[in-house]
N, C-alpha and C positions, 0 to 999 in steps of 0.2 A: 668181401664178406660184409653183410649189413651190419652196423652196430647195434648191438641188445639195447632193447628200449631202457633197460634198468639204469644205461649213461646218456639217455637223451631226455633234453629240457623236457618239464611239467610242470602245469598251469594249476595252480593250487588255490582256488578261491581268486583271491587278488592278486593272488602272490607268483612269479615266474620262477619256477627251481632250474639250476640249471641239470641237473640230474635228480632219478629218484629213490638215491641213498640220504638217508637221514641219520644225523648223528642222534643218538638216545640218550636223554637223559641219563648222568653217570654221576653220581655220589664219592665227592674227591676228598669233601672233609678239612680244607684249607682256606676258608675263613677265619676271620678273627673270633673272638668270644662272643661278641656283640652281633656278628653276623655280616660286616661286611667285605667284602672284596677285595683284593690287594693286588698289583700291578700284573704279578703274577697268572691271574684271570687272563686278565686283557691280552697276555703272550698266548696263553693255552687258546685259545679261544678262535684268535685270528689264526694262529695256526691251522684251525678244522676246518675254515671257512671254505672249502673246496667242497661239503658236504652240499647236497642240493638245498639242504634243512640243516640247523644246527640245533635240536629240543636240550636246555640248559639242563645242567644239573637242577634237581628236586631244590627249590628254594622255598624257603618258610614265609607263611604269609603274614605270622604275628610270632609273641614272641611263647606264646601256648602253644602253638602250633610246629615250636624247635624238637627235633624227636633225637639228634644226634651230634655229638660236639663236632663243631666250627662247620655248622653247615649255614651257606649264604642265605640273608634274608629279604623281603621286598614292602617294608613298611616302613623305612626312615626316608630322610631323607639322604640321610649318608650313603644309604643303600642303591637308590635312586641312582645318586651322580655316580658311584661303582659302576651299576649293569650301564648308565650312556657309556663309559669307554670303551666297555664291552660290546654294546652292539655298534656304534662308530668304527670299530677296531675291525669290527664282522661286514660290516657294509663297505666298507673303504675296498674288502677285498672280493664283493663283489655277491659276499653269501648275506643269506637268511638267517634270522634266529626267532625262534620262541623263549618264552621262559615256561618252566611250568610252575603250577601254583601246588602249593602242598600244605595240607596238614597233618601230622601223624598220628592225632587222637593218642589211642592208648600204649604205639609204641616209642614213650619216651621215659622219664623217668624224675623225680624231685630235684635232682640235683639240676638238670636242663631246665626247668620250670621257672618263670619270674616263683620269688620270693619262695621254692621248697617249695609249691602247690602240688597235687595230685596231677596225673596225665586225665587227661578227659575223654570221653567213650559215648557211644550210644548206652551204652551199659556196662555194667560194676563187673566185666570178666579178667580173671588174670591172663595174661598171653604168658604164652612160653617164650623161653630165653632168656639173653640178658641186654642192657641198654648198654649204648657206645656213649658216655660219657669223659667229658675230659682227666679224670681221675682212673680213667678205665673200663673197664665193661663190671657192670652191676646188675644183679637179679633185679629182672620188671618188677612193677607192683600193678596193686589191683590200681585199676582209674579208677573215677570218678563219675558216675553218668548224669551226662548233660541234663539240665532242666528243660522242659519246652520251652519255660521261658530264655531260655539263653542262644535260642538258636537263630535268634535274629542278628542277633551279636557276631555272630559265627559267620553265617552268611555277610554284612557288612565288614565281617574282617578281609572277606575273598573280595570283595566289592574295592576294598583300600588297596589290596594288593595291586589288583587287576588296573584302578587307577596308575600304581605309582610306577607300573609294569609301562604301560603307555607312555606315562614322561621319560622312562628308561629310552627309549627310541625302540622296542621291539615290534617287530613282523605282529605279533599275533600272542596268545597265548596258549596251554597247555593244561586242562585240568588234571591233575591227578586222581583218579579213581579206582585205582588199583593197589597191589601186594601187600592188602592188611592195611591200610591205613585209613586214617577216619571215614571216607565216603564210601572205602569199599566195606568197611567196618559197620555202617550202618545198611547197605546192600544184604548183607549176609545173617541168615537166621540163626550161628553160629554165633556172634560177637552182638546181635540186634536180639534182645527180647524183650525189647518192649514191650507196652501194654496199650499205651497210645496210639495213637493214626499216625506214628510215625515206628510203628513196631507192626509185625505179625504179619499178615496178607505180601506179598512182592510189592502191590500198588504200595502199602503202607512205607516199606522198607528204601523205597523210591523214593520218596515224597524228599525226602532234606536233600539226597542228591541232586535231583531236579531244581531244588530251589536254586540252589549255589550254582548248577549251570546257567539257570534263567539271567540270578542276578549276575554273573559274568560277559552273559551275552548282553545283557544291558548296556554293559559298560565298549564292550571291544565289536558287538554286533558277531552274530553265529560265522560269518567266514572268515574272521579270524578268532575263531575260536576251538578248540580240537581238544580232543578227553583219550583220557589212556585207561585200560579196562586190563582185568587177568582172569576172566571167568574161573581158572582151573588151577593156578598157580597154588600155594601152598603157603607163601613166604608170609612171614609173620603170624604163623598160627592162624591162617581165615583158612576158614573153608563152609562150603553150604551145600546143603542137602541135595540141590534140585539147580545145579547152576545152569542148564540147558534154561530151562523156565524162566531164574530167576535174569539170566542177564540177555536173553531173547528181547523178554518183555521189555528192558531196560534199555534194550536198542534200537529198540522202536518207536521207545519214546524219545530217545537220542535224536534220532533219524527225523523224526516231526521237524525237532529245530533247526536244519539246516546247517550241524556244524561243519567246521573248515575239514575235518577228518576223524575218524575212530581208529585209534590207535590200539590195537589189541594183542596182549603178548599170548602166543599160539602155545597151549601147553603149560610146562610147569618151570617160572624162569632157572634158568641155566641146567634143566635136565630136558623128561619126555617133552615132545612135541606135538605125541601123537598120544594122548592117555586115555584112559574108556572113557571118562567122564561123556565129553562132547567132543569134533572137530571146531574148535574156535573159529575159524575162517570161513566156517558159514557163515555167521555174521553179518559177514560182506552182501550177502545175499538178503539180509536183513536190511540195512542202511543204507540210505539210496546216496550218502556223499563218497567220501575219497577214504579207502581204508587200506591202511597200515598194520603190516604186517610185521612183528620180532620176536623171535628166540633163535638163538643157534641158526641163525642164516650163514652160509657159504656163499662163495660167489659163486657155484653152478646152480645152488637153489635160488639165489635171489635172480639169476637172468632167468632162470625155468621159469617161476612162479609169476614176474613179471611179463615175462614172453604170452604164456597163457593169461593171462587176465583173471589170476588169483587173487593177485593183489597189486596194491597200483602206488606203494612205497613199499620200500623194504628199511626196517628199521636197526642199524645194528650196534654196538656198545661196544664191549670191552676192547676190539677191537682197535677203537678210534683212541686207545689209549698210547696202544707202542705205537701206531702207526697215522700221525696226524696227517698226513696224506694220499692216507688211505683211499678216497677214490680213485685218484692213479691206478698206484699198485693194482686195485681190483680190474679197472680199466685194462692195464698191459699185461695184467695174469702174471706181477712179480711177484716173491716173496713177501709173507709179510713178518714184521719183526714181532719177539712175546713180551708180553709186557712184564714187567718186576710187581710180582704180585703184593711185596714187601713193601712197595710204596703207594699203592692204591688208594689207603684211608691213611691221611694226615700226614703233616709231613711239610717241606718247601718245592722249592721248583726239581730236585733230584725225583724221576719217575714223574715228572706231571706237564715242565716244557722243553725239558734234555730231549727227548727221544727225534731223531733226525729222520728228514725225509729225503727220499729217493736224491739224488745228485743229476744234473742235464745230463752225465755221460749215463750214468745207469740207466735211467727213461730211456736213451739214444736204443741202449742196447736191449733193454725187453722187449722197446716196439721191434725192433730187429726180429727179436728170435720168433 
């Protein structure tokens, strides 16, 4: 029987995967205060390396940009020398990594803020919920919205990240542009009412996410450079009126630059897949690079959808939590193990490099059955 293209090698820009499972970006929460890394990383990490891609946990690009306690950052230097162990740790064993770059705009909170400042927004809307602070979870507040003049700032902060990402030793990078946070925040006529050219029309509401793409591509050049988009998701209170329209257009301006891949989570994360809004994975049909496809993949949907040429990565998460060798198991059709949901945000190495993989006898015995 042939093997499903979804565990055979793909040529990704530059880059050689050795299959086209990709680990997703996963929010673990076990950073220090200050944001950087601890040896503990560098176990988790090499452990996944079997993933054809490894997309980092959401890491902060500044320290306005922190939206959740003990989440890693990429603007020290301390930070810096962290992600090289991490991706040394990842290359030694043969795998890929990105990081992805993140800001959370408005969903963070005063206490996460240098000095108690307000969270920052395209505009002054409260989100619903509450903030994952070290003291606890607390009701959001209203942000702040950005001056025009500050948004040069903002974009050179992604600019610092994306440098200090390349000393790190990584593959490529990751833009964040999805589930409610600042660039999808400015996307959407929901969280964006501006009044400026950087408010109102789609073109307008584009305008600063294109920047911060342009200037990342400056720095890492568009093929290793890749964006993550949720046209229809929900998470963090975004939603917008017309998102067929508004993230179409957005992907086609995507698409001009040649990046490394459009990473698009299909649906509403970790529910429907399939909601009126739009089918997301048209898209694909939009962008003329390499698109990725996550939510709720199984392994008969990720070999279906790769078999047809739906989509040409399949992206999966929580997953790669119990089960850090995880393309195996997918590979021999084993069990997979559930992860302790009790340990997912913060916490030490219990739930994050405990969880064991397959043993030579057990592989022996799945490829068997």
């Amino acid at each position: 029987m042939a093997t499903p293209k979804l565990f055979e090698p793909f040529t990704l820009g530059p880059i050689t995967l050795s299959n086209r499972i990709v680990m997703a970006p996963l929010t673990r929460s076990r950073a220090t205060s200050e944001g950087n890394l601890l040896d503990r990383h560098v176990e988790y990490y090499r452990q996944r390396a079997s993933a054809g891609l490894i997309i980092t946990e959401a890491t902060n690009i500044s320290p306005e940009g922190r939206g959740y306690a003990w989440t890693p950052g990429i603007f020290t230097d301390e930070q810096v020398a962290g992600w090289k162990k991490v991706t040394d740790a990842v290359h030694e064993e043969g795998g890929k990594i990105v990081i992805q770059l993140w800001h959370v705009g408005r969903i963070s909170h005063p206490d996460l803020q240098p000095g108690g400042a307000l969270p920052v927004a395209p505009s002054a809307i409260l989100p619903k919920g509450k903030a994952f602070t070290e003291a606890g979870f607390k009701d959001n507040v209203t942000p702040r919205a950005l001056e025009k003049s500050e948004l040069p700032r903002v974009v050179a902060d992604y600019v610092h990240a994306a440098e200090c990402a390349k000393r790190a030793g990584f593959d490529g990078v990751e833009i964040h542009s999805a589930n409610g946070y600042l660039l999808d925040q400015f996307l959407s006529d929901h969280t964006n009412t501006r009044t400026d050219e950087y408010g109102g029309s789609v073109e307008n509401r584009m305008r600063f996410p294109l920047e911060v793409v342009d200037a990342v591509v400056g720095v890492w050049g568009a093929d290793r450079t890749g964006i993550r988009i949720s046209p229809v998701s929900a998470a963090n209170d975004i939603v917008d009126s017309n998102p067929k329209e508004t993230f179409t257009a957005y992907t086609k301006e995507l698409s001009k630059r040649g990046l490394m891949y459009l990473h698009a989570i299909e649906g509403a994360t970790r529910g429907d897949r399939d909601p009126n809004a739009f089918q997301v994975w048209a898209l694909k049909d939009v962008f003329s690079g390499v698109y990725m496809g996550n939510n709720n993949y199984t392994r008969d949907l990720a070999i279906e959808r790769v078999d047809k040429g739906l989509v040409d990565l399949v992206c999966i998460g929580r997953p790669f939590i119990a089960n850090p060798d995880l393309v195996a198991r997918l590979e021999l059709n084993a069990p997979l193990a559930e992860g302790d949901e009790s340990t997912y945000y913060g916490g030490d190495e219990k739930g994050f490099t405990d969880y064991p993989a397959l043993t030579p006898e057990e592989r022996l015995r799945y490829a068997a059955a």
